[in-house]
C-alpha positions as CSV (number, residue, x, y, z in Angstrom):
1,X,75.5,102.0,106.2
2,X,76.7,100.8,103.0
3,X,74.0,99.9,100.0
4,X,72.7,96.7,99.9
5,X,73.9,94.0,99.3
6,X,77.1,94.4,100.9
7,X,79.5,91.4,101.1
8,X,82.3,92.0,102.7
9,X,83.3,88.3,101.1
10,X,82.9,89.5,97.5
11,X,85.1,92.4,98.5
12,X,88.2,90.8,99.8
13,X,87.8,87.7,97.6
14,X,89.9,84.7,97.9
15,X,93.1,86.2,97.8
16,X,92.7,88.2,101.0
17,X,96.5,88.7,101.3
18,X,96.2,90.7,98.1
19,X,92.9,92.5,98.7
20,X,94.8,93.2,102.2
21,X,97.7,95.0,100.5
22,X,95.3,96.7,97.7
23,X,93.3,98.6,100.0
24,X,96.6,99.7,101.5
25,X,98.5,100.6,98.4
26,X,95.6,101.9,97.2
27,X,92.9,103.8,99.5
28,X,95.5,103.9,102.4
29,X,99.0,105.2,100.8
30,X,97.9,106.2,97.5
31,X,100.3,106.9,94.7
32,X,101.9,110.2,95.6
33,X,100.6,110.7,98.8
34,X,103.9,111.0,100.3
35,X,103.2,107.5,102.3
36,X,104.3,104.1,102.2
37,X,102.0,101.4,103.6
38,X,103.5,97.6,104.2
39,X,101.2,94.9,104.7
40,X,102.6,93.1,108.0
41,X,100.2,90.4,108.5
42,X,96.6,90.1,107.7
43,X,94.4,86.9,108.5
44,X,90.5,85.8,108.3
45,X,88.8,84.6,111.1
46,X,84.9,83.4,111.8
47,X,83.2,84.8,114.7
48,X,79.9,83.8,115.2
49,X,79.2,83.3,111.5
50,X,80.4,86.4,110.9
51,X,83.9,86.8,108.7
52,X,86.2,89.3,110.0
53,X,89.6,90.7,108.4
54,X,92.3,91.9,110.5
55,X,94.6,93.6,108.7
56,X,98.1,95.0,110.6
57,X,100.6,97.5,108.2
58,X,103.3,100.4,108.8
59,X,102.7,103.7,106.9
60,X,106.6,105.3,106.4
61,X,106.3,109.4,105.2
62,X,108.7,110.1,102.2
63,X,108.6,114.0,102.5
64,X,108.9,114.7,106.6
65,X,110.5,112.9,109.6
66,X,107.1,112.3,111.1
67,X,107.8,108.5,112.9
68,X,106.8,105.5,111.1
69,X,103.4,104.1,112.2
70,X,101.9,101.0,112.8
71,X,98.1,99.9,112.6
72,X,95.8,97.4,113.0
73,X,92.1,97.4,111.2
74,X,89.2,95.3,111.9
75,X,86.7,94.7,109.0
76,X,83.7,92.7,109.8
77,X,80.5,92.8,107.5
78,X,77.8,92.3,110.5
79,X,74.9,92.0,107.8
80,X,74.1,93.0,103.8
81,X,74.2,96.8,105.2
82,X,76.2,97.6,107.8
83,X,80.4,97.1,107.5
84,X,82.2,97.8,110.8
85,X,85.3,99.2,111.3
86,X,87.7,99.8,114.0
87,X,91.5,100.8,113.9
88,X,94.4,101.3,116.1
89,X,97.2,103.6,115.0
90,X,100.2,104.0,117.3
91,X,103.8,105.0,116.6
92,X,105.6,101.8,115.4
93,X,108.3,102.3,118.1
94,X,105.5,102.3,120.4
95,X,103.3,100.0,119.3
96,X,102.6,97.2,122.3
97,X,103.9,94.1,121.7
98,X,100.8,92.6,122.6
99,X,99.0,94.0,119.4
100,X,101.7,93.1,117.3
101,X,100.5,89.2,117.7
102,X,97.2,89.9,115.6
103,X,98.1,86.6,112.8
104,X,98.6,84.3,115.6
């Protein structure tokens, strides 16, 4: 649980695009962290009153050949205390092409 009161609106803003890429570039792939996160597509959507952020990005590792990977998080503020999360992480070469439509 998360103090109250959370809003997960206040958080992301109006610019979600941005907010998207901030929490990559900066809780994600932090400076110096040895990763590099790319926002590919991130939208809004309502479900049943609730708003919910889908965010999909790539992390890239500067300092190993680990493979690049691709992710999609789910960010829904379900009331003034609780945020839920969920996130799929697969190898980018792998990722299914299903998942890969998450803006449409």
């Amino acid at each position: 649980q998360v103090p109250p009161p959370f809003s997960l609106a206040k958080v992301m803003g109006d610019d979600f695009l941005d907010s998207s890429q901030r929490i990559i570039s900066e809780l994600l792939c932090p400076p110096n962290s040895g990763k590099n996160g790319t926002l590919v597509s991130a939208l809004k959507q309502t479900r049943n009153g609730t708003d919910v952020y889908v965010i999909e990005y790539t992390i890239d590792f500067e300092r190993t050949n680990q493979n690049k990977l691709r992710a999609i998080s789910i960010l829904a503020g379900v009331s003034d205390d609780t945020l839920v999360t969920y996130t799929a992480v697969g190898r980018d070469s792998d990722f299914p092409e299903a998942l890969r439509r998450s803006a449409e």
